[in-house]
C-alpha positions in Angstrom: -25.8 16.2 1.8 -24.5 19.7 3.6 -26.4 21.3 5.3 -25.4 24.9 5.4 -26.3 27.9 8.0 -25.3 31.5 7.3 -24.1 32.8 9.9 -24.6 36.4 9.3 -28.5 35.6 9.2 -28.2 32.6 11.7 -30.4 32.9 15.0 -29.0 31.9 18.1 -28.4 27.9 18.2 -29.1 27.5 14.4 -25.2 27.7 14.1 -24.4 25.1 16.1 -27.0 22.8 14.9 -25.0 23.5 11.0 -24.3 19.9 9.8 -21.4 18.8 7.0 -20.8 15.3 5.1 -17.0 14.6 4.8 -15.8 12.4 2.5 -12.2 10.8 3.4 -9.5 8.4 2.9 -6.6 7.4 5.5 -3.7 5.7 5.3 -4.0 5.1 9.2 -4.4 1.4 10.2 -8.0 1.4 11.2 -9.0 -0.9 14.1 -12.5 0.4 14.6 -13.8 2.2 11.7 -17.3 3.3 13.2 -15.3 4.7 16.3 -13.8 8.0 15.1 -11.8 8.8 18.9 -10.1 5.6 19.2 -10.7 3.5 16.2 -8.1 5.2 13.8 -4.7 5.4 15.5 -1.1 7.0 14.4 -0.3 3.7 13.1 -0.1 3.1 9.1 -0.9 1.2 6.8 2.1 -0.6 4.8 2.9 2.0 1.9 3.0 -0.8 -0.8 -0.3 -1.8 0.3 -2.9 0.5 -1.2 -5.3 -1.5 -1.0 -5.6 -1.5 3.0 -6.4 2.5 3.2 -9.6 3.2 4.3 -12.5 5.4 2.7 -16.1 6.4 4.4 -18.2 9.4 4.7 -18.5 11.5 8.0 -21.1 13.6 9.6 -19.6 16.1 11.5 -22.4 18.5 13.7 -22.5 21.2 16.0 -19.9 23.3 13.8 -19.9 26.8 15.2 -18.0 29.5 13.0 -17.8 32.5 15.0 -16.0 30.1 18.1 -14.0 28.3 15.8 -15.2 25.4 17.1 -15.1 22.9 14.2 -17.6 20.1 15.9 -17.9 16.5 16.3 -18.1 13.7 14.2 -21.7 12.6 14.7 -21.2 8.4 12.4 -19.0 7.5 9.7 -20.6 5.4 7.3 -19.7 3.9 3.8 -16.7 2.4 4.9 -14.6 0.5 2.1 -11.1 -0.5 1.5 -8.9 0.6 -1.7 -11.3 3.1 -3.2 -15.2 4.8 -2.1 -17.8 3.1 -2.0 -19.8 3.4 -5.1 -22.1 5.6 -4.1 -19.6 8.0 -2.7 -17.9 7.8 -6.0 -20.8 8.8 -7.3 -21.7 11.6 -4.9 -17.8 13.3 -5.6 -18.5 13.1 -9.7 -21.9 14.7 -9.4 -21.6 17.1 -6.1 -24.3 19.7 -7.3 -20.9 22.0 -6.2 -17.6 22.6 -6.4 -15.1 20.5 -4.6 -12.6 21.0 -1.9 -9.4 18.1 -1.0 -8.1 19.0 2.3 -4.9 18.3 3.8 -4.4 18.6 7.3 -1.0 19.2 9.4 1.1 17.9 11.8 -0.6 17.4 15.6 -4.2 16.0 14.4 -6.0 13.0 15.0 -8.4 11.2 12.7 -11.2 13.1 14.0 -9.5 16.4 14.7 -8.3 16.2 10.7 -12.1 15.2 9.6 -14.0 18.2 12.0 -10.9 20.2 10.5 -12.3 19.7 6.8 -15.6 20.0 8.0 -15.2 23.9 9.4 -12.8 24.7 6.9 -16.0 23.7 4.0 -18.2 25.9 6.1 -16.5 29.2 6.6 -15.2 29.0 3.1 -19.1 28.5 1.8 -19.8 31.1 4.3 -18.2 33.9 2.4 -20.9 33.6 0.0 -19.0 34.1 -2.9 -19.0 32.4 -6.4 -17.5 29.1 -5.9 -17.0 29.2 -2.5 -20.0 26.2 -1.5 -18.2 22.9 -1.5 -18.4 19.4 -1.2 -15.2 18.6 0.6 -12.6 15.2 1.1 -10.2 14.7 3.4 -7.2 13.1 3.6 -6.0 11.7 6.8 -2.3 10.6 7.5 -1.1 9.2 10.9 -0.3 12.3 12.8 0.1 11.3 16.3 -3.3 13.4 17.0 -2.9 16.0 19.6 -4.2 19.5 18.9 -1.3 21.9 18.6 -0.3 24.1 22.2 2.4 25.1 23.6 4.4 23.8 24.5 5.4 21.2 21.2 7.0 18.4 22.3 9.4 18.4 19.3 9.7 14.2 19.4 6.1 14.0 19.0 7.1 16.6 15.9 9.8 14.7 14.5 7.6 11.7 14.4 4.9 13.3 12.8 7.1 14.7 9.8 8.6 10.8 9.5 5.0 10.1 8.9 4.1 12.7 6.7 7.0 12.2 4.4 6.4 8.5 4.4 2.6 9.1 3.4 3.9 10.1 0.1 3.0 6.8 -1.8 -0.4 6.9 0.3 -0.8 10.2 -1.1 -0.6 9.6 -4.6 -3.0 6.9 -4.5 -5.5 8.6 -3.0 -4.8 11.1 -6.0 -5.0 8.4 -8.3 -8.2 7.0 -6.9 -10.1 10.4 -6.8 -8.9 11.8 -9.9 -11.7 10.0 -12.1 -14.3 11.6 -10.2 -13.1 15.1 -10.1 -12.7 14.4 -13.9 -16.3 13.6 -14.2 -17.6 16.3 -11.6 -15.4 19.0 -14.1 -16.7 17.7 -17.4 -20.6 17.0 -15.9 -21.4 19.1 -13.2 -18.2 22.2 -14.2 -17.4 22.1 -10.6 -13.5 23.4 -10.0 -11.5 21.5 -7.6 -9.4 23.1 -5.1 -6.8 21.9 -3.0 -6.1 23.2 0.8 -3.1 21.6 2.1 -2.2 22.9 6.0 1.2 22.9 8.1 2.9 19.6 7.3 0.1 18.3 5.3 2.2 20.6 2.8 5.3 18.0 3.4 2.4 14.8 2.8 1.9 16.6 -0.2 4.5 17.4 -1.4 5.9 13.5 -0.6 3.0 12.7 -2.5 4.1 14.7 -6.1 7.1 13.3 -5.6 5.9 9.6 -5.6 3.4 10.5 -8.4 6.4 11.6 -11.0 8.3 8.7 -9.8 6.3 6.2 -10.1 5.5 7.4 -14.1 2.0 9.6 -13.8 2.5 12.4 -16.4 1.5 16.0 -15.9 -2.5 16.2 -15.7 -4.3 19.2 -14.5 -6.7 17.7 -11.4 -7.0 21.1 -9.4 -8.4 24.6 -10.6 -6.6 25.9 -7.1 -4.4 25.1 -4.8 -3.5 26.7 -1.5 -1.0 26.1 0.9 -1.2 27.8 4.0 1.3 27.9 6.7 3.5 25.1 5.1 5.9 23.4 7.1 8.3 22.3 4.5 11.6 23.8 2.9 10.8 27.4 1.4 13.1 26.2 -1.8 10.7 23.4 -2.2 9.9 24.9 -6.2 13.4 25.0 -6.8 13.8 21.5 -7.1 12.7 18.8 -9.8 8.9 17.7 -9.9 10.7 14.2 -8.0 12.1 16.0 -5.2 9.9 18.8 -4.1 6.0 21.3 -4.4 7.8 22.2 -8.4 5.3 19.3 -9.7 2.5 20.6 -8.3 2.7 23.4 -11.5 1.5 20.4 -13.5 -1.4 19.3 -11.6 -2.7 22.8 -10.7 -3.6 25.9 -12.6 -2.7 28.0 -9.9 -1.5 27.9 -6.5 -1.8 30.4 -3.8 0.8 30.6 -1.1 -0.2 32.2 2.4 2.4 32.8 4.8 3.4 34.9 8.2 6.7 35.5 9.6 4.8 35.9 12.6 4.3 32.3 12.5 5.9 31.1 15.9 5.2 27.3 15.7 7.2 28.0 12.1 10.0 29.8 14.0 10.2 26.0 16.1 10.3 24.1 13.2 13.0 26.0 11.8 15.1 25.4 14.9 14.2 21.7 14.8 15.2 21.4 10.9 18.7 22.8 11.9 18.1 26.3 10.3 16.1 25.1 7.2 13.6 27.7 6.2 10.1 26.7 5.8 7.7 27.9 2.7 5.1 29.3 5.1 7.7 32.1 7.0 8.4 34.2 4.0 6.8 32.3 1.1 9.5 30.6 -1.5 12.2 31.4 -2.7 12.3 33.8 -5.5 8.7 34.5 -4.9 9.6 38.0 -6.1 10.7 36.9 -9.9 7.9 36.9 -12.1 9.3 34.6 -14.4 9.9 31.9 -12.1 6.6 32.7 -10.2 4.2 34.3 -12.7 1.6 36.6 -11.4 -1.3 34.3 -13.3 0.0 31.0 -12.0 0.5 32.0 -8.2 -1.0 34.2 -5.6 1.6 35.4 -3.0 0.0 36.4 0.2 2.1 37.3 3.2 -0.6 37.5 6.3 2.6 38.5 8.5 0.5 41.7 10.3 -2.8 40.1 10.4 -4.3 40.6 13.6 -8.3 40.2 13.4 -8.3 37.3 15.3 -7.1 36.1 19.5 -2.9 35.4 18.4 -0.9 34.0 20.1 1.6 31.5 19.4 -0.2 28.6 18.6 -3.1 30.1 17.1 -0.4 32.5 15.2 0.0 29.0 13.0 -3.9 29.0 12.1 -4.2 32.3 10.5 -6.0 30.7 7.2 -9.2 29.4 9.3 -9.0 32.0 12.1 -8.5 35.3 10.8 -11.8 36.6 8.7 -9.2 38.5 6.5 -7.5 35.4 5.5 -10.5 33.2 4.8 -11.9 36.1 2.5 -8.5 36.2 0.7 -8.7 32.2 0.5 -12.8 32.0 -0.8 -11.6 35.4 -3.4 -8.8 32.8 -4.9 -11.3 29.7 -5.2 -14.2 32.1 -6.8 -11.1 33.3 -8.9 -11.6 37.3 -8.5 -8.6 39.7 -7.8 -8.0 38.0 -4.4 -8.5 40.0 -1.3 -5.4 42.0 -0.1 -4.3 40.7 3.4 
């Protein structure tokens, strides 16, 4: 159960005490599963091993929105291999809400990627409009698990986008897993589905549609939204085949949302590290202009280049979606599915 504070009628300390419930799956090689600091390393699972990933429920606390602080994980419990337990199966296809999957980026540990889901589920309900009030999952890939600051140590980078692109098989299973549920939560409870994908969680994604036209799963609509903010993969991604880049995701969402910054510095970086290779979160894909490749209905281009509503600098400059109130209003206006907010 989340339990949810409004901050604009909170009291002093009832935002802090705001508690969420995270439901999650990993493809990290669990040695401790109750110990969320030290239990789930950057170490994975074998990709033709599915069965091995790990799925529980978190209780993240102390979640304070206004400090960006996005809490601690208080216990994990309901921990199962190859699929949730049943009754977290049963708590996704019946969440009394909608539903949010999130995908964090590169620089994240287990519980950095979990607290992540956590604050993004609360300032998102926090907007108080239609839709907006969530149950959310997480997925967690092996990132090596610092927080992002300057300055990057760009091995640490390379070795988190070797992992990212070979979570792509851990990916689609957890797709393939969860889609049931959503199914049921849609056709029982009409709760929408949206997707938030961050950074290089974009590049797990994306790994992750390729795998799933590869290995022979069809077009099938499991998200009312998805947004991908700040993506750290190629900005020609949709020009490619649904087996080689984001162009698949057109058959599993009914519209995707795009947020991106050319003020983006740790973007900038990554460009340099990718020998020149522009990413989709500088200046948003290519083409994004053509409406026939990129129809107004289907996609939502937001360029949050001037945003400024929030302490930038150049690692928070990467963080725009969760930090800048702007953004987050543009991000809950897509998920009610009003006119989006102009950044």
């Amino acid at each position: 159960m989340t339990n949810h504070t409004d901050p604009a009628s909170a009291t002093p300390g009832e935002i802090e005490s705001m508690t969420t419930t995270v439901y999650f799956a990993t493809n990290r090689l669990v040695t401790n599963a109750k110990d969320p600091q030290n239990g789930y390393p950057a170490t994975m699972v074998p990709p033709l091993e599915p069965d091995a990933m790990t799925y529980g429920v978190a209780t993240v606390d102390q979640i304070d929105i206004p400090a960006n602080n996005a809490g601690v994980i208080k216990n994990i419990t309901n921990v199962t291999k190859g699929g949730f337990s049943k009754q977290a199966q049963a708590r996704i296809s019946k969440p009394g809400s909608n539903l949010l999957i999130f995908v964090h980026g590169f620089d994240n540990s287990f519980s950095a990627g979990i607290t992540r889901a956590a604050f993004n589920r609360e300032w998102l309900a926090a907007s108080g409009l239609p839709g907006s009030d969530t149950t959310v999952v997480a997925f967690s890939w092996p990132s090596l698990g610092k927080l992002l600051g300057f300055p990057i140590l760009w091995s640490d980078y390379k070795a988190d986008q070797l992992m990212a692109r070979n979570s792509g098989p851990a990916m689609m299973t957890f797709l393939s897993r969860i889609q049931p549920a959503l199914e049921a939560a849609a056709k029982d409870d009409g709760a929408r589905c949206t997707l938030l994908a961050h950074s290089m969680g974009n590049l797990v994604l994306e790994a992750g549609l390729e795998n799933w036209f590869l290995h022979g799963n069809g077009p099938s609509v499991i998200f009312n939204l998805a947004v991908l903010a700040a993506a750290d993969c190629r900005y020609d991604t949709f020009d490619q085949p649904p087996t080689a880049g984001l162009k698949g995701l057109t058959s599993l969402a009914d519209r995707t949302a795009i947020y991106y910054s050319t003020a983006d510095q740790v973007l900038h970086l990554s460009t340099v590290v990718n020998l020149g290779a522009k990413r989709l979160g500088q200046d948003g894909p290519h083409n994004r202009a053509d409406p026939i490749e990129f129809p107004p209905a289907q996609f939502g281009m937001h360029d949050c280049s001037d945003v400024r509503d929030y302490d930038f600098d150049p690692a928070s400059s990467h963080q725009y979606y969760r930090m800048s109130p702007t953004v987050r209003a543009s991000i809950a206006s897509e998920m009610a599915g009003t006119a989006a907010v102009a950044v």
